[in-house]
Every structure is written in C-alpha cells, then in structure tokens.
C-alpha positions as CSV (number, residue, x, y, z in Angstrom):
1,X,65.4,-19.1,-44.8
2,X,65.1,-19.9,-41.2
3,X,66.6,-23.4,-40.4
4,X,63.8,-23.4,-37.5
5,X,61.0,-23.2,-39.5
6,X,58.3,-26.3,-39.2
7,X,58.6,-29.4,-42.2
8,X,55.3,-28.5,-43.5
9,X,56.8,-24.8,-44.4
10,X,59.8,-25.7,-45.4
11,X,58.4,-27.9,-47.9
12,X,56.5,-25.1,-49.4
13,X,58.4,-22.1,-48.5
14,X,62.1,-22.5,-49.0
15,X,64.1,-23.2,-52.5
16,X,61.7,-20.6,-54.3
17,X,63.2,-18.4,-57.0
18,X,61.8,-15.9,-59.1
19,X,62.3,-14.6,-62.7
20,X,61.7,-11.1,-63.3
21,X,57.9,-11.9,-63.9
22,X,57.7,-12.7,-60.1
23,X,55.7,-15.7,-60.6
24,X,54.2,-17.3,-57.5
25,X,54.2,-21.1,-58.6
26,X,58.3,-22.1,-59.0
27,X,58.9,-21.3,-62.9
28,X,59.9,-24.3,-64.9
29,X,62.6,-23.8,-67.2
30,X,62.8,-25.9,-70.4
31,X,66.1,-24.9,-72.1
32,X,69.1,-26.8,-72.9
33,X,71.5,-23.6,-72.2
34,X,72.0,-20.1,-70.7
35,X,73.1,-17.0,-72.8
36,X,75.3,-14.6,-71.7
37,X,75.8,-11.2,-71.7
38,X,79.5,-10.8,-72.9
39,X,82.6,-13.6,-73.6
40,X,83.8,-12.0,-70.6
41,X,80.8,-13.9,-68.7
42,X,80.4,-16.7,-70.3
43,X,84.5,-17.0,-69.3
44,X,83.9,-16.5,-65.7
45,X,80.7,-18.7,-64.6
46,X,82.5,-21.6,-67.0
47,X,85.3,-20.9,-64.6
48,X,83.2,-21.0,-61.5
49,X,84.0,-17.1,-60.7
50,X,80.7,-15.8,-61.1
51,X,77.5,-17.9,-60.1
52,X,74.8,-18.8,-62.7
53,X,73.0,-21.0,-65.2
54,X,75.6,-22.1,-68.0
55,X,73.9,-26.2,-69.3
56,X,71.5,-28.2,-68.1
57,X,73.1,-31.2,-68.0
58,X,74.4,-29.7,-64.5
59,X,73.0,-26.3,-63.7
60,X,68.9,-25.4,-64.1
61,X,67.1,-23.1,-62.2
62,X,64.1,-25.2,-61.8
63,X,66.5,-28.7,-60.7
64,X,68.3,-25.8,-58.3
65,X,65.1,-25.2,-56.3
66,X,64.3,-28.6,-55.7
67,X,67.9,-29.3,-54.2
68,X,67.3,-26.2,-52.1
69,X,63.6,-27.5,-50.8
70,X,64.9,-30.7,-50.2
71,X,68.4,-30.0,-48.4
72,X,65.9,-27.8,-46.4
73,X,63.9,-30.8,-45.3
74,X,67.0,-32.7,-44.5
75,X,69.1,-30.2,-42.6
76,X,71.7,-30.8,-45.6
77,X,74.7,-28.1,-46.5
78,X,74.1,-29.3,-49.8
79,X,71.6,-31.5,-52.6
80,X,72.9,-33.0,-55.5
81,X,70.0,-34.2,-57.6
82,X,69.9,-36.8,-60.1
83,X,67.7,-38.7,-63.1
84,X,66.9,-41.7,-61.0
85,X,67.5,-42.9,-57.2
86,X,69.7,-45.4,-59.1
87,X,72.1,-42.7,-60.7
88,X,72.1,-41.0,-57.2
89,X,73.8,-44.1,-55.7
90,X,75.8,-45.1,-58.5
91,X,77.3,-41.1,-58.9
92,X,77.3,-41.5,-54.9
93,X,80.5,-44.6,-55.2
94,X,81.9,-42.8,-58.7
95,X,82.2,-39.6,-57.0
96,X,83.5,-41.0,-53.7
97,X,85.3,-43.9,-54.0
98,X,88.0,-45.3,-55.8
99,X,89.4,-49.0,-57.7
100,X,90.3,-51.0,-54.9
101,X,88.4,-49.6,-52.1
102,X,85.9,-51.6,-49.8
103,X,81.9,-50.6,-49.3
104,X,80.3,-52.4,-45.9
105,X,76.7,-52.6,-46.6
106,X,73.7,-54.1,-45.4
107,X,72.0,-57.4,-46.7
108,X,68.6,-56.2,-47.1
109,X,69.0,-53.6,-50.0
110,X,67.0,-52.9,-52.8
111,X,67.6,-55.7,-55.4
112,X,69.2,-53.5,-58.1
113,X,71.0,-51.3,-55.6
114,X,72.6,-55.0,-54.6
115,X,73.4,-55.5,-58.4
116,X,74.7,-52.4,-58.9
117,X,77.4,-52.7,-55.6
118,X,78.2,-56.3,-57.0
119,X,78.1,-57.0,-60.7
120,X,78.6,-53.0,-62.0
121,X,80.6,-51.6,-59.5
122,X,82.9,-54.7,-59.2
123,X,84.1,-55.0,-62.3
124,X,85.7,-51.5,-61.5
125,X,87.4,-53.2,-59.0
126,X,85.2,-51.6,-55.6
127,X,84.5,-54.5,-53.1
128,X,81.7,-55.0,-51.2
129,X,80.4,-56.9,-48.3
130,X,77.3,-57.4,-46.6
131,X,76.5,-57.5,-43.3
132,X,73.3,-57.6,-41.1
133,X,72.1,-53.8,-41.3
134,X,70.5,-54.7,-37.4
135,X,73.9,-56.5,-36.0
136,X,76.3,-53.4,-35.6
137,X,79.4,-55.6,-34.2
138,X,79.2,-57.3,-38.0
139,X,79.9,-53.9,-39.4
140,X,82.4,-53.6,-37.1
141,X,83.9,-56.6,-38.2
142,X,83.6,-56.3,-42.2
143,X,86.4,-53.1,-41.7
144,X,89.6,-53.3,-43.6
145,X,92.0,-51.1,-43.8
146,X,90.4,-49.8,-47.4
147,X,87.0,-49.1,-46.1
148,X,85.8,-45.8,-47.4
149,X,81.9,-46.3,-47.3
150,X,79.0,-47.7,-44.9
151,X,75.8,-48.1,-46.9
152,X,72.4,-48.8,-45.6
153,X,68.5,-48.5,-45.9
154,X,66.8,-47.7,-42.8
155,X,63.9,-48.9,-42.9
156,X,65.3,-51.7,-45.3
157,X,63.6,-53.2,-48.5
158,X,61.4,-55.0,-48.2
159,X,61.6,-56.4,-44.5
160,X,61.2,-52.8,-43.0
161,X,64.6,-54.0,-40.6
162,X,65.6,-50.5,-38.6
163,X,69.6,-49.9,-38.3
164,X,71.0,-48.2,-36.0
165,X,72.0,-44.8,-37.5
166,X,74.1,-43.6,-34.3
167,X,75.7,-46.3,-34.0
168,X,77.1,-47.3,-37.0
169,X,78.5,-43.6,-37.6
170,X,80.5,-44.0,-35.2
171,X,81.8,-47.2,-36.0
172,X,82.2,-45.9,-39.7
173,X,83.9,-42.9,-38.5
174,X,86.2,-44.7,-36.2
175,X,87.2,-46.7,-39.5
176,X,87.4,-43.3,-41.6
177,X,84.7,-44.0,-43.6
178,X,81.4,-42.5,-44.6
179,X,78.3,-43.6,-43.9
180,X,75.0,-43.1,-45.8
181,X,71.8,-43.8,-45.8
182,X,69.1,-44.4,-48.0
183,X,66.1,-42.3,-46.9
184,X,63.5,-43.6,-49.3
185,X,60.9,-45.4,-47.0
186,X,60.8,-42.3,-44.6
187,X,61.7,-39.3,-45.9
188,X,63.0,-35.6,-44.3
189,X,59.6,-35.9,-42.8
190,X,59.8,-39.0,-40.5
191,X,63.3,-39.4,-40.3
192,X,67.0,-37.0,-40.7
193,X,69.6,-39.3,-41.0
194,X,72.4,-36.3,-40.9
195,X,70.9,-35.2,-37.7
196,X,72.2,-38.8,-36.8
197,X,75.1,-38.7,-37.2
198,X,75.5,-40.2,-41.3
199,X,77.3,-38.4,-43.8
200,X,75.3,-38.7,-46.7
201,X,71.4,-39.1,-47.4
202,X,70.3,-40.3,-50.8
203,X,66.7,-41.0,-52.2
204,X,65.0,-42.2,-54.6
205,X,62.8,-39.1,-55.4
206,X,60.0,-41.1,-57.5
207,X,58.8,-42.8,-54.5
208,X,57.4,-40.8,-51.4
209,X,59.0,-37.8,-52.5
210,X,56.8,-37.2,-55.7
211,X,54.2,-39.0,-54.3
212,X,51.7,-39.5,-57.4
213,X,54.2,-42.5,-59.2
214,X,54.3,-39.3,-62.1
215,X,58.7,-39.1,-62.4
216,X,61.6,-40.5,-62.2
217,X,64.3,-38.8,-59.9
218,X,66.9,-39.1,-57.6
219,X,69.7,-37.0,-54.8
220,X,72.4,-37.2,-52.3
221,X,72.5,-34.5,-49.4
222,X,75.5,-34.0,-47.3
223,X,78.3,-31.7,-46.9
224,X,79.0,-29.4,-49.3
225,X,82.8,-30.6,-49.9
226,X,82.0,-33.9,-49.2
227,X,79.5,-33.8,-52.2
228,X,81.8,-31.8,-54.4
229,X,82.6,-35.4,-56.1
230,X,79.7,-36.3,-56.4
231,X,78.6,-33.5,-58.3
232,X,81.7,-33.2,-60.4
233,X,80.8,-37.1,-61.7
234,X,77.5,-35.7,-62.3
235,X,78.6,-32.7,-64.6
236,X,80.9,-34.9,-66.3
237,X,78.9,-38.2,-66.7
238,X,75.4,-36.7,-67.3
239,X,72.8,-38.7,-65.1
240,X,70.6,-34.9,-65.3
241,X,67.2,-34.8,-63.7
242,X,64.9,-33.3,-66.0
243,X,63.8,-29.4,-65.3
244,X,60.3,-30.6,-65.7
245,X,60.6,-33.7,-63.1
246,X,62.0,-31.6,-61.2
247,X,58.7,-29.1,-61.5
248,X,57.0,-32.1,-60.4
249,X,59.0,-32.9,-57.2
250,X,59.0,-29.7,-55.8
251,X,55.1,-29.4,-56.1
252,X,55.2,-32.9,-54.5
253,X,57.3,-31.5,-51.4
254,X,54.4,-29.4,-50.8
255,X,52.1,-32.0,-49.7
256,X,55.0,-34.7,-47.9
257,X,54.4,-33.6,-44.6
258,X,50.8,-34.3,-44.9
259,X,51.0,-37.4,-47.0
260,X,53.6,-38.9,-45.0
261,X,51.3,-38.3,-41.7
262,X,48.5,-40.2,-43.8
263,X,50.2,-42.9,-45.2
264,X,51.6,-43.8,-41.3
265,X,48.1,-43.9,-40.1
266,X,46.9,-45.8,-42.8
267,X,49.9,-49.0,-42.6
268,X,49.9,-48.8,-38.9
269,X,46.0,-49.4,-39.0
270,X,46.5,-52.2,-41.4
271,X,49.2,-54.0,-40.2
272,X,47.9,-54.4,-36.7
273,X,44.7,-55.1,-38.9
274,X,47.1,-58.1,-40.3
275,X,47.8,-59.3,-37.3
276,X,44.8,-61.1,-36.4
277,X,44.0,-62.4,-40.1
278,X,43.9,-66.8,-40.8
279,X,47.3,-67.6,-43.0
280,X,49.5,-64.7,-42.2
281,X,52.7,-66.1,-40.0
282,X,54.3,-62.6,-39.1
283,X,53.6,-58.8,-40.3
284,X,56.7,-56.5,-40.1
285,X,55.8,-52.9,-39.6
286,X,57.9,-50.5,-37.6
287,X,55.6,-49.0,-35.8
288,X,53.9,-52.8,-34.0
289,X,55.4,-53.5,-30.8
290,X,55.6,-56.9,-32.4
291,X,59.0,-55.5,-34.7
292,X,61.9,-56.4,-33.4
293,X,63.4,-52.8,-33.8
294,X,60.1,-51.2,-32.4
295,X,62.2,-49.5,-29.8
296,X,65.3,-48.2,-31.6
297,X,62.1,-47.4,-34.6
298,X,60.8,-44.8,-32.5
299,X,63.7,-43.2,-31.0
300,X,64.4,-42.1,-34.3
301,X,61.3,-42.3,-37.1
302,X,58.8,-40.4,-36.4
303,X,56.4,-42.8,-37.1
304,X,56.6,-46.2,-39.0
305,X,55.8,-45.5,-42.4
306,X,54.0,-46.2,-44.7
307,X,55.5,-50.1,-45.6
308,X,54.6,-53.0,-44.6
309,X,55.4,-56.7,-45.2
310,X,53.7,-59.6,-44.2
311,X,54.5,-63.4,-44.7
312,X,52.1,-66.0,-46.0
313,X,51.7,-69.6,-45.1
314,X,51.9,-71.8,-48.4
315,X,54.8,-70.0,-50.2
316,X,54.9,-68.7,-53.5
317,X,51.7,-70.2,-54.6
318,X,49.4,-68.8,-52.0
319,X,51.4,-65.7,-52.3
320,X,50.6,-65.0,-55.8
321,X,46.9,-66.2,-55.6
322,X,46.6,-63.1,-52.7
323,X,47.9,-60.9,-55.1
324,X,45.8,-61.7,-58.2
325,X,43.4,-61.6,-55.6
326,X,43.1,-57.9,-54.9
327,X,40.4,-55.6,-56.6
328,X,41.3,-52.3,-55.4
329,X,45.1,-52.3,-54.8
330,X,47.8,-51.9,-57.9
331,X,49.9,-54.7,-58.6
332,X,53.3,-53.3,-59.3
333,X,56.9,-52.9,-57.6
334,X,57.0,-49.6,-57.1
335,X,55.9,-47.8,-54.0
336,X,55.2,-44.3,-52.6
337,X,52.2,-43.2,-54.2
338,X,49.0,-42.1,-53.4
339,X,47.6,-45.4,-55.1
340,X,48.2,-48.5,-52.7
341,X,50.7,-50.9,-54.0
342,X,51.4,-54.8,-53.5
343,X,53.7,-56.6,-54.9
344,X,55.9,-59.9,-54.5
345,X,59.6,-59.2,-53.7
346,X,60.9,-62.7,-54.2
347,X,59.8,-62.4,-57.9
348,X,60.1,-58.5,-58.6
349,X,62.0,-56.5,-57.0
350,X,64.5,-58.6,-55.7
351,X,64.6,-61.0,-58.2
352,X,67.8,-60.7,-59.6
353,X,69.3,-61.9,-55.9
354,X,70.1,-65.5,-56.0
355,X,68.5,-68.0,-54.1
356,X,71.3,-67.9,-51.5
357,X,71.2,-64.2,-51.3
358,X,67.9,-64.1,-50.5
359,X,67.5,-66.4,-48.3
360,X,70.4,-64.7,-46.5
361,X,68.8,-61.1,-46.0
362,X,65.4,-62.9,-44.9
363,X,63.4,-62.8,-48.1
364,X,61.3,-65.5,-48.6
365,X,58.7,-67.4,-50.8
366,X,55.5,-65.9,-48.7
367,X,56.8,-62.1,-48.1
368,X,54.3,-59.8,-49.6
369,X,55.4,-55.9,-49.2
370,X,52.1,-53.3,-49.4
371,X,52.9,-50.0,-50.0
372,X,50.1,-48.0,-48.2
373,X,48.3,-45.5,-49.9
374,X,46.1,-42.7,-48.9
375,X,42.5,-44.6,-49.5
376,X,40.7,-45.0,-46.7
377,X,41.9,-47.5,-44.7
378,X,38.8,-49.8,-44.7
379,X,38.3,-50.3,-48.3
380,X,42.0,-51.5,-47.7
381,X,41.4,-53.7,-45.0
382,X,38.3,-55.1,-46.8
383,X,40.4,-55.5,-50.1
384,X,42.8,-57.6,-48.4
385,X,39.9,-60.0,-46.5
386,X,38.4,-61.0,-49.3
387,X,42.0,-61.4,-51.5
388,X,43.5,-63.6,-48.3
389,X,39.8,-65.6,-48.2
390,X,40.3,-66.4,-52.1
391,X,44.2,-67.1,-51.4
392,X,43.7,-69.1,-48.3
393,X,40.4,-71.0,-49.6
394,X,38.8,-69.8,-46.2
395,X,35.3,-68.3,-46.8
C-alpha cells in the first residue's frame, strides 16, 4: 500500500488480508497449525521456498496483519511481534547479541526492562552500562570495543526525560552498534524513531497500542535482515503472541491516531493544570516549556503525550495519601488506556531498583506518574484537587 498514505489510514487500511469468504473485519484465526496440500508442500514452506502458514508458534495470519499495520505506522521494512513488550526486548539481545558483548543504555528504564539487562541477561555474560539517556557525550563515553547495542526510552519511564534520537545514532553507528528505542509512551503516531535515524523500534503493545488495558503483546521493527535474529530466536524460543491478542491490537491501531491526539490534549491540559496546585515541587511533561527537553521534545514528538509525572512535597507518605485519595482515576502501574491511571513508581514499577539506582536515574519518594486517559479533562483536574486537598491537609 502507498507508504504516503496519512497515520489515520494506515492504521486502518494496510496489513488487511482476506480468506476466500472476503471478510471485511481482519479474520482471526484460532489454530495451532496449517495443512497442506501435498508432502511436497509441506517440504518446501518448512524450507522457506514457498511462502505460507506452517505453526503458530511463529507464523499466523491474524499475528501477520498486525506486524504489517504496525511496520506501516513506523516506516519499518519489517515487524516481529511478540507475547509481551518484555519478550520483545529480551528476543531483541537473544537474537542480536552475543556472551561477552556490551549494551549502553539509559538510566531511566522501565524497572523490569533494568532487571532484565542486569540480573537475566548477565548471567549470560552481556554487560551493561547506564548512562544519562539526556547526556549524549556519556554514551559516547560508555563505548568499548564490544559494544553492539544502544538502548533507550524516549520519552523515559517515568520521568518523561527526551533523548536525543539523532544524536545518539550517530554516535552508536560510529561505534558499530545499533541503536533502539523503546516507542511505548509515543507510538508510530507522535513519534518514528527509524525516520531518526535508530535501528530498531520495540513496544510494548499492551499499553497505547491496544489502548483499552484488554492484552498483552509486544514487537521490534527494523530492517528486515537486521531482524532476521530476532525472529529466528522467536521461532526457536517460543515467546508467540496469541492470534486473538493480536485480533485485538489491530482493531486498537484503528483508533491510535485519534486516541493518541486525545490523550496529548488531555495531559498537556493537566499538567499545566499541575502547575499552579499547593504541594506539588515540579511537573514533568514534554510538552511544558518548563521540561528541560521541551525543545529537542518538539523537534521530534509530535506532541507530548499522554504521561505525566509530578513530584510531591512530604515524600512517600503524602504521596500515597494522594493516591488513596483519588475517586475517579485507577490505581494501577500500567498505563495506556482509555481509563486514567496513577500510580507510585518508587513502590511499583520501579521497585525492584535499589535505593542507589533510583536515586541515580531521578526517581524519588514524591514522583507520582498519571497516565492520561480519554475522560474529560475536568473531572480529572477536579479528581486530583480534591485527592491533593486530602493529601496535603489544605481545604
């Protein structure tokens, strides 16, 4: 389909497929394996000589459409799509990477995508180092000789920090390294890392991409023999999204162009909305002047987002009362939904950090990350007053 076509059509016109019955909605095919029409066939697509279904731990019609919509959206050669944003980062180093090789990555990751880089992968004997994902010279820095692979999340989790994609391609490139980039908080629709200049976008598809906190999923986007690897550990290893999650994310793509558009409007009205409010010490949000990568932030997001973070005098303790606090939002760590979530990073989601690591990437006691949804924006604002009265003891 044409590569010039509009977000909002690619996300409902490309990666379509039809049976025989010509169905209109993407069919969803619940089968465990393909039959074929002679030994002869069943010889040549196991051999890779003739293209088709064969198992569904790697090949399904219904996961193929998704990894057509999204590469699409992306501007990708090719989508690799997994069970879980986790799997799509773990088969991402498996596939790529080898015992003794070096990953340069940023601080302020997600905290099991920071366990997973340290405790897993290190026991296979992959090392790591972080660096600050807004300080390009300390990626330059962290290269050894055995460098194979930059990572980052732009915006990061949960301090919404903005990297320098440019950049730090060409700093990974002059190193001969990779360089990818977790998409998550942005999506095809506000941001295209590969149009950046990265190798490899991953995402954890539950979040934006879904958009209703239904499924799990996860992929990696890049070149087609750069990904070859990646899909290869994939085939061999198993980490399979589901034909039915997959249903569900390519009905989700439908509507990201428009849910991304609403969520932006919604956290940029409520974190200058934040601003003002008795007990909060900063708000970090991409798109207020106030960020201190507001610049680089729109030269290439779209538009902020739909995270925010905010930081609460009193600590911990004031933090949580705020949280019990709320009526209308959902108390939970995951984000990307319709639903409007809050939760406290320090004691969820990056939990598993230590003390020093957190305190090293910026995360403390007081942070509080909201992940915007799509109600209107003054039962939100008016959710929050009353929760930061009851936290603050201000009436």
């Amino acid at each position: 389909m044409d590569a010039t076509l509009h977000p909002e059509t690619l996300a409902i016109r490309t990666g379509t497929t039809r049976s025989p019955f010509g169905e209109h909605s993407e069919a969803l095919f619940l089968t465990s394996s393909f039959v074929f029409g002679s030994a002869a066939e069943a010889a040549a697509r196991f051999a890779g000589t003739e293209p088709g279904p064969i198992y569904a731990r790697f090949i399904n019609p219904t996961v193929s459409m998704f990894e057509q919509r999204l590469a699409a959206l992306e501007g990708a050669e090719r989508c690799v799509a997994f069970s879980s944003g986790m799997a799509a980062i773990l088969a991402t180093v498996m596939g790529l990477m080898r015992a003794g090789e070096h990953i340069v990555a940023a601080r302020t990751l997600f905290g099991s995508t920071v366990q997973l880089l340290t405790n897993v992968l290190g026991r296979f004997g992959i090392e790591v180092s972080f660096v600050s994902p807004t300080e390009p010279e300390e990626w330059r820095a962290a290269v050894r000789p055995n460098t194979r692979l930059f990572f980052l999340e732009s915006p990061s989790n949960p301090l919404t920090e903005v990297s320098d994609i440019r950049t730090l391609a060409e700093i990974a490139h002059a190193a001969g390294a990779w360089l990818a980039v977790d998409n998550c908080f942005c999506t095809p629709v506000l941001q295209r890392p590969l149009a950046l200049g990265a190798d490899l976008v991953v995402h954890s598809a539950t979040k934006y991409l879904d958009g209703q906190g239904r499924v799990l999923g996860g992929a990696v986007l890049g070149a087609t023999q750069l990904l070859e690897g990646v899909y290869t550990f994939l085939r061999t290893a198993g980490p399979t999204l589901s034909a039915f999650n997959a249903w569900v994310l390519l009905k989700g793509l439908e509507t990201l162009p428009l849910r991304m558009a609403a969520h932006s409007r919604n956290a940029q009205a409520l974190a200058e909305w934040l601003q003002g409010q008795p007990g909060v010490s900063r708000v970090l949000y991409p798109g207020l002047p106030s960020h201190p990568q507001h610049a680089l932030a729109r030269s290439q997001q779209a538009s902020g987002g739909g995270i925010l973070a905010f930081e609460l005098e009193g600590g911990r303790e004031t933090a949580w009362r705020l949280i019990d606090a709320v009526r209308l939002m959902s108390i939970t760590a995951n984000l990307g939904d319709a639903k409007t979530t809050i939760t406290h990073p320090a004691s969820t989601t990056h939990s598993r950090m230590t003390p020093e690591q957190r305190a090293a990437a910026g995360i403390g006691e007081g942070l509080i990350r909201i992940a915007v949804g799509l109600e209107h924006v003054d039962d939100l604002k008016a959710d929050l007053a009353q929760a930061l009265a009851a936290a603050t003891g201000q009436r």
